[in-house]
C-alpha positions in Angstrom: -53.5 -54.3 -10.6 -55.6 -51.8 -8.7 -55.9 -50.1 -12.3 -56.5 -53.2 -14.2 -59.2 -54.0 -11.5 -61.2 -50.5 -12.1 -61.3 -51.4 -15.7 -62.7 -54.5 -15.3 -65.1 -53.6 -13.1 -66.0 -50.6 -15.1 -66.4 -52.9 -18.2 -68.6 -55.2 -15.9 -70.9 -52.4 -15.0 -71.3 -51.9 -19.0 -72.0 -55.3 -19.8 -74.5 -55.4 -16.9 -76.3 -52.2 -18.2 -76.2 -53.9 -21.8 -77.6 -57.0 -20.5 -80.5 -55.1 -18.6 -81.2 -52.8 -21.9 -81.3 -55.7 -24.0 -83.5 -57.8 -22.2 -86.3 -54.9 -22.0 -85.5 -54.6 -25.8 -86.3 -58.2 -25.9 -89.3 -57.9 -23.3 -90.5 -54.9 -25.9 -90.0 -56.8 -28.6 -92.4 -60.1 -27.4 -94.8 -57.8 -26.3 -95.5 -56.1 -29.7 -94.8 -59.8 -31.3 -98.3 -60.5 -28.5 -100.2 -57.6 -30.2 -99.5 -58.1 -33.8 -100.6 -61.8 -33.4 -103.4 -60.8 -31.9 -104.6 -58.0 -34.3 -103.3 -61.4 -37.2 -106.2 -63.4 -35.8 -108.5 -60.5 -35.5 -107.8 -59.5 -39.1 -108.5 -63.1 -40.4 -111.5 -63.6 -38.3 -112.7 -60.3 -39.2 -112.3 -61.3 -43.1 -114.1 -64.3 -42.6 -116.9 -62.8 -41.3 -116.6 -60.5 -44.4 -116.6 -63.1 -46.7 -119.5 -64.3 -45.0 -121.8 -61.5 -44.9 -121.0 -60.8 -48.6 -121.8 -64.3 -49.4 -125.2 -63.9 -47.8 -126.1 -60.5 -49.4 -125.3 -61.9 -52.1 -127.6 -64.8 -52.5 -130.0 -62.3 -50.8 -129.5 -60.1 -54.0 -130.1 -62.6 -56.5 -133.3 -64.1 -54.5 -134.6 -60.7 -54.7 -134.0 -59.9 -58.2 -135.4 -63.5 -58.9 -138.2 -62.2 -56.6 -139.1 -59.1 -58.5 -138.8 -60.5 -61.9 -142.2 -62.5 -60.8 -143.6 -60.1 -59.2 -143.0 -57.6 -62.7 -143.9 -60.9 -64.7 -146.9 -60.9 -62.5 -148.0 -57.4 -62.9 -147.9 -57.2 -66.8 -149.9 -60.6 -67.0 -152.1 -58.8 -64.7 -152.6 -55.9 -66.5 -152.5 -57.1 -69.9 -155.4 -59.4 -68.6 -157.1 -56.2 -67.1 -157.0 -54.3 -70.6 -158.2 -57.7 -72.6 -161.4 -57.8 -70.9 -162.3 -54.2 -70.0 -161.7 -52.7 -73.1 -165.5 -53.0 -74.9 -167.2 -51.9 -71.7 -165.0 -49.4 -71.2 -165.9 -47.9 -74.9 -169.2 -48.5 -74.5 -169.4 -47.1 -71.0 -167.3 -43.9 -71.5 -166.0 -43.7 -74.9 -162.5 -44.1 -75.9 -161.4 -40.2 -74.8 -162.3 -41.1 -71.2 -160.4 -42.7 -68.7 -162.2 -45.8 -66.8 -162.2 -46.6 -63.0 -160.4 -49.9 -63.7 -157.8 -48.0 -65.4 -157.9 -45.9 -62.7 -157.3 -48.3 -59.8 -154.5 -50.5 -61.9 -153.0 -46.9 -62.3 -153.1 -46.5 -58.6 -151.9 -50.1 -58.0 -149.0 -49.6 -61.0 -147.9 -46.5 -58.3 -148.5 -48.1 -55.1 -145.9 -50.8 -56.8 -143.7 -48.3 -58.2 -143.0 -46.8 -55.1 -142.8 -50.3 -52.8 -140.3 -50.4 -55.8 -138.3 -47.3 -55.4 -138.2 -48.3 -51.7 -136.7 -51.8 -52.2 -134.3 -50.6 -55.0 -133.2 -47.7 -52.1 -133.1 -50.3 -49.5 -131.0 -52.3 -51.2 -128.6 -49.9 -53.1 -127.8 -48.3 -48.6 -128.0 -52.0 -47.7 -131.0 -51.0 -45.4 -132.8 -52.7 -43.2 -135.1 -50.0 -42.0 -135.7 -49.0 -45.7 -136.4 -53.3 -46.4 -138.5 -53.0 -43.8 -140.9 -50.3 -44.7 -140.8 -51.7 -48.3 -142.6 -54.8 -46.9 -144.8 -52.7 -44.3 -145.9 -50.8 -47.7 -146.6 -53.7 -49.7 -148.6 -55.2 -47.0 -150.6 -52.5 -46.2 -151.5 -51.9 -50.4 -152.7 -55.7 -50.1 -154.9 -55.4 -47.1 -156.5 -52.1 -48.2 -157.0 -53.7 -51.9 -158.0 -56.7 -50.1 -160.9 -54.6 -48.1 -161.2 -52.4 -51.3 -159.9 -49.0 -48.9 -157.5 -46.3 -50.4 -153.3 -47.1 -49.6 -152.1 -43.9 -50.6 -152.6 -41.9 -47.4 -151.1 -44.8 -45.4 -148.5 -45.4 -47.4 -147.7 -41.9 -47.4 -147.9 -41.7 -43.9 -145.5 -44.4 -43.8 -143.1 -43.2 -45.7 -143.2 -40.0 -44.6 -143.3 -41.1 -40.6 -139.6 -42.8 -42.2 -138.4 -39.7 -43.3 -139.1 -37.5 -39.9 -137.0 -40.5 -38.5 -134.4 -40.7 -40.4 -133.8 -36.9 -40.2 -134.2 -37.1 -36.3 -131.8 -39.9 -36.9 -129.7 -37.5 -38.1 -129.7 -34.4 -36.1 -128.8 -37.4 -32.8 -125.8 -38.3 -35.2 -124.5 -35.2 -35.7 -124.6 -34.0 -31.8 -123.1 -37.4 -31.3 -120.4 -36.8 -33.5 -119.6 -33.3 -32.0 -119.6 -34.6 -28.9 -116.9 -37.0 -29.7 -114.8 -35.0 -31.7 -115.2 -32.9 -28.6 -114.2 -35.9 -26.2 -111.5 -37.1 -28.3 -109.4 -33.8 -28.8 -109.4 -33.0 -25.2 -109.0 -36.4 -23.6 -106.0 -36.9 -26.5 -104.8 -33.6 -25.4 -104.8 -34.8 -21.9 -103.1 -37.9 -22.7 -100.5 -36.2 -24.7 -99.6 -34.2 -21.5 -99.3 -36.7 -19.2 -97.4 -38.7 -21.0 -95.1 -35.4 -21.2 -94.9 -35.5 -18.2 -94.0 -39.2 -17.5 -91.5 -38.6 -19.9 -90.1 -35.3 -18.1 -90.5 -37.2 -15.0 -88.7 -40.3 -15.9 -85.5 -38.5 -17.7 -85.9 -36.6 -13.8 -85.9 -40.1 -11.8 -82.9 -41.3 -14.1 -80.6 -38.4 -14.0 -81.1 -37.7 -9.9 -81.0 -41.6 -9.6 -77.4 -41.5 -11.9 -76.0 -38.8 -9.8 -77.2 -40.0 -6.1 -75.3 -43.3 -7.3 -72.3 -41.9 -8.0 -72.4 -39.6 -5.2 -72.2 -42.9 -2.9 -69.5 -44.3 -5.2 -67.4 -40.6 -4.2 -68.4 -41.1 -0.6 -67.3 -45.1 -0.6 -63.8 -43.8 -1.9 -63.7 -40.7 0.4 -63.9 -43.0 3.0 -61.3 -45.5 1.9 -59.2 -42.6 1.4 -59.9 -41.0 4.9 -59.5 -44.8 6.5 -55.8 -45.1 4.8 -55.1 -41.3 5.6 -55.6 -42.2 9.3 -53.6 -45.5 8.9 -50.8 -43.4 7.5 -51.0 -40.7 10.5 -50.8 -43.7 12.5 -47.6 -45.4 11.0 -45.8 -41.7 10.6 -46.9 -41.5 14.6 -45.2 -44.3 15.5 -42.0 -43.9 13.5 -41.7 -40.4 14.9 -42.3 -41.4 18.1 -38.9 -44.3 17.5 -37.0 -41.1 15.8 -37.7 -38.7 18.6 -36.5 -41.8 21.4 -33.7 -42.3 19.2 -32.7 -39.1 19.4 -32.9 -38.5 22.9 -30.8 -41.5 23.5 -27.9 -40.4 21.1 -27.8 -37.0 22.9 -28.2 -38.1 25.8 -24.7 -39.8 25.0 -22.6 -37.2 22.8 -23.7 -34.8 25.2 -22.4 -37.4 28.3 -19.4 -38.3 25.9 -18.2 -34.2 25.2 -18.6 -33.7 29.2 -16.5 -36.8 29.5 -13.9 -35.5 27.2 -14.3 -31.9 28.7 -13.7 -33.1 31.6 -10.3 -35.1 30.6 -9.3 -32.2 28.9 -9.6 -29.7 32.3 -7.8 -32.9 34.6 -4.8 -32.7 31.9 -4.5 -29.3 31.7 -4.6 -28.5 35.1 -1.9 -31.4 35.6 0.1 -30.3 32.8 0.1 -27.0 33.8 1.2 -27.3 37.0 4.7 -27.2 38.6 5.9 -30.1 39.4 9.0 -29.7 41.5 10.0 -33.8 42.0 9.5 -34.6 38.9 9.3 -33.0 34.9 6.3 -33.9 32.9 6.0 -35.1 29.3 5.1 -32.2 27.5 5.0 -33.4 24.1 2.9 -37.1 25.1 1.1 -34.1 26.7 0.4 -31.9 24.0 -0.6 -35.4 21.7 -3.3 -36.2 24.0 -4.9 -33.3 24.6 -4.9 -32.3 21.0 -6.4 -35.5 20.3 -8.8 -35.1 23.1 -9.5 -31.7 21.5 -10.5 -33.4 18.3 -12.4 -35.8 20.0 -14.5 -32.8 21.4 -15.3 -31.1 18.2 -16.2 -34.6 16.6 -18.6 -35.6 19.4 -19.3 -32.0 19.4 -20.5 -31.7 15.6 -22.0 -34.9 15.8 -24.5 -33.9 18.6 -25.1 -30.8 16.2 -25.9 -32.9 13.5 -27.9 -35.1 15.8 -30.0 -32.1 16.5 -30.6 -30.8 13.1 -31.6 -34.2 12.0 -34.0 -33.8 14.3 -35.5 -30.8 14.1 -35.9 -31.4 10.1 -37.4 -35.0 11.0 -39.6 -33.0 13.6 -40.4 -29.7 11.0 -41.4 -32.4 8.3 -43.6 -34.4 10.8 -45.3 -31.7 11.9 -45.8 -30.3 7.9 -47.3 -33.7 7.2 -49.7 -33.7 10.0 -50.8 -30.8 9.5 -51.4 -31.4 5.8 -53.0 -34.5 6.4 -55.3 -32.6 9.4 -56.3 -30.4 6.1 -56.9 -33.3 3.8 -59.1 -34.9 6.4 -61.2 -31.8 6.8 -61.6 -31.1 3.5 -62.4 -35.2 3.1 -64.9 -35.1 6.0 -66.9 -32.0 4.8 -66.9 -34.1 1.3 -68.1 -36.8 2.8 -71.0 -34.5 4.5 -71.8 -32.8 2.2 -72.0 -35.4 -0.9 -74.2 -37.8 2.0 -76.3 -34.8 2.0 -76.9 -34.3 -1.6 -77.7 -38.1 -1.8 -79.9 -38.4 0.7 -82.0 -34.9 -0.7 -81.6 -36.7 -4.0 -83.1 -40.4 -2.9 -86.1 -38.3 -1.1 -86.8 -36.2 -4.1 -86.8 -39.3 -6.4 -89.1 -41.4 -4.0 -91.1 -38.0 -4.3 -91.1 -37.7 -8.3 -91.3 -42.1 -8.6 -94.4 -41.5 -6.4 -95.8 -38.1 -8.2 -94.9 -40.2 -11.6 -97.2 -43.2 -10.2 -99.6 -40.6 -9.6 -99.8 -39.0 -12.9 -99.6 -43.1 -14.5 -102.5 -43.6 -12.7 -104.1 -40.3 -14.4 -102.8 -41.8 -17.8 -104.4 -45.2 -17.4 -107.8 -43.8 -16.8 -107.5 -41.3 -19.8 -106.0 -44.6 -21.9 -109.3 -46.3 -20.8 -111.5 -43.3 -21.5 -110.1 -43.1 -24.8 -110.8 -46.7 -25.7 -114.6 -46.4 -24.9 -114.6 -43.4 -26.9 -112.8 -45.6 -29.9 -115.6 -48.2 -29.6 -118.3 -45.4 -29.1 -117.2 -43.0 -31.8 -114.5 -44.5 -33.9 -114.7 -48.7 -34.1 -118.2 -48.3 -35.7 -119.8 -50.2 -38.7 -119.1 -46.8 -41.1 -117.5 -43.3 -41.0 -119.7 -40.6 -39.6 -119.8 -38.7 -43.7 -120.7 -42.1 -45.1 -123.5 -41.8 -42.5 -124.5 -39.3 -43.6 -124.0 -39.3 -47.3 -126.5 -42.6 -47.3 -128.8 -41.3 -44.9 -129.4 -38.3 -46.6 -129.5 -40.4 -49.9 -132.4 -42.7 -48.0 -133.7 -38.9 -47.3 -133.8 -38.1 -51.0 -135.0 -41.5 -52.1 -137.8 -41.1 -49.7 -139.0 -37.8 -50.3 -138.6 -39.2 -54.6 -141.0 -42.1 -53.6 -143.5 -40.0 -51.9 -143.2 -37.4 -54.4 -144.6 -40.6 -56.7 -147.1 -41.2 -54.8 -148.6 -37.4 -54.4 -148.3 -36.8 -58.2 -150.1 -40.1 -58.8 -152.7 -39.1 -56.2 -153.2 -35.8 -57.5 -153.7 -37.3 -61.1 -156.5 -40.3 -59.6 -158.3 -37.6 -58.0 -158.3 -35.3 -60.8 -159.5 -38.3 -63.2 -162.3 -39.1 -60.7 -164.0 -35.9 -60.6 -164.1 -36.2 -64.7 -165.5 -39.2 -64.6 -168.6 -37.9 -61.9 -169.2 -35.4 -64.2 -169.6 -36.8 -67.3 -171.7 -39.3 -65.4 -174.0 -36.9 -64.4 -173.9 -35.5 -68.1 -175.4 -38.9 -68.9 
């Protein structure tokens, strides 16, 4: 039964350990469930924003290509209406070799255009706002300055190239970003890959000193259930001893009153038997019967006290064997028990020292965690990669640098046909 029992509660303990693992199995398992339903709606709501934004660029798109199909409708009316009715005073005026002021100025206007153009096209192809932006601030300042008859190139110039200092400064505050948070990132992962380490090492720690302090107390429980029935034994063997040892004083207290008895019977007969009796003769043979059996009576009573005796002194020899056996087992059980209370009680301070270094370190862990997840918004939760950045920014570079590059060779050309024109004007 007492066998049957351990079993049991051994396969109790199991089922209880089972039972705890499963239900932080289970707890794991609705906590990730949490999280992947979250990051579902996020997903969905993020895709509908998607959809959104690529609805609206889209009909952006199309009112913009609907946009500059007037505006190059617009132009060619424009200029076709320009070189209908400046053609004969243009002949007359210059000749047909020569290059005319109005073809001059709707030169200068077809590359004003050309590079509000260029800007747009760049704009859009990046998905730029800045770039949309200057687009518009260069068309409007070409229609003020034709509006108050001024030159646009050097402001548009100065636009575009104010856009292209920024975008480069842009870039050089991107790229010390960006080394600063691969900086961040690799030591503050490092970090965090160390404490957890460490958590780790200090958990498996906890657990095993935890294990062995418990069963520890479980070896000190049963050292003390077997010290208890060792001293309830001593006490029992005590007490029958003690009956024995009574016992035995009582039984030789009466052989050895018994063979002093018969000794005694024996000396009386003999000394009547072996007297002379002068009146009288005396049996001899009854005689002889009675002391012989008086005789045997003797060495009966006489072995019997013997055997009294060395009953015991073996009862007595294995009494004091057992006591002193059981005074050893009880040491050694005590020091056990001292020793093994020790060990626990070093091993529940060490772990309430290494739970509260662990809570420590946790604590350590938790602001690294956090750390890291500003550094995920900052540096890697952003609208692009940082080399897409960079790739469009230095395309919007390029672009720029294209449109302006336009713009100077169309300058250079107007200036060059303007000082023709003074001097064959002056040749007239």
């Amino acid at each position: 039964m007492d066998d049957s029992l351990s079993f049991s509660n051994k396969d109790l303990g199991e089922a209880k350990k089972d039972i705890g693992a499963n239900t932080q199995k289970k707890a794991t398992a609705e906590g990730d469930l949490d999280v992947t339903s979250k990051d579902l709606a996020a997903d969905i709501q993020t895709l509908g924003n998607l959809e959104h934004n690529c609805m609206t660029k889209s009909q952006d798109y199309e009112a913009e290509q609907k946009s500059r199909a007037e505006e190059l409708k617009a132009l060619a009316e424009g200029k076709k209406a320009i070189i209908d009715a400046t053609s004969g005073s243009e002949k007359i005026q210059y000749g047909f070799e020569q290059v005319s002021f109005m073809q001059i100025s709707t030169q200068a206007d077809l590359a004003n255009f050309e590079a509000v153009r260029f800007v747009r096209d760049l704009a859009r192809k990046h998905n730029s706002a800045v770039l949309s932006q200057l687009a518009s601030r260069m068309a409007s300042t070409i229609r003020m300055s034709n509006g108050n008859g001024a030159n646009p190139f050097g402001k548009v110039k100065g636009l575009i190239s104010d856009m292209i200092a920024r975008l480069e400064e842009e870039a050089g505050a991107d790229a010390k970003h960006k080394a600063y948070c691969d900086k961040e990132l690799a030591y503050s992962n490092k970090r965090k890959a160390e404490k957890t380490a460490a958590i780790d090492k200090l958990t498996t720690k906890i657990d095993q000193m935890t294990a062995r302090s418990a069963q520890l107390k479980e070896e000190v429980a049963a050292l003390q259930k077997a010290l208890a029935d060792l001293a309830r034994s001593q006490a029992e063997m005590d007490k029958v001893r003690g009956d024995e040892h009574d016992v035995f004083v009582s039984q030789k207290a009466d052989m050895e009153q018994g063979i002093e008895g018969v000794k005694l019977a024996l000396k009386i007969l003999n000394e009547y038997y072996g007297a002379d009796h002068g009146d009288h003769e005396t049996a001899t043979g009854a005689a002889t019967g009675i002391i012989g059996l008086l005789e045997v009576v003797e060495s009966d009573f006489t072995k019997g006290l013997a055997g009294i005796i060395a009953t015991e002194q073996s009862a007595a020899a294995a009494y004091d064997q057992q006591t002193k056996d059981n005074e050893i087992e009880k040491t050694m059980k005590d020091q056990d028990v001292k020793y093994k209370t020790k060990e626990s009680g070093d091993l529940d301070k060490e772990t309430s020292e290494a739970t509260s270094d662990r809570a420590s370190v946790q604590t350590e862990l938790d602001a690294i965690t956090e750390y890291l997840d500003k550094l995920d918004k900052e540096c890697t939760e952003v609208a692009e990669p940082y080399e897409v950045t960079v790739a469009r920014r230095a395309a919007e570079i390029a672009g720029l640098k294209e449109a302006l590059n336009i713009l100077e060779n169309e300058t250079a050309f107007i200036q060059k046909s303007r000082r023709t024109l003074r001097g064959i004007s002056q040749h007239a």
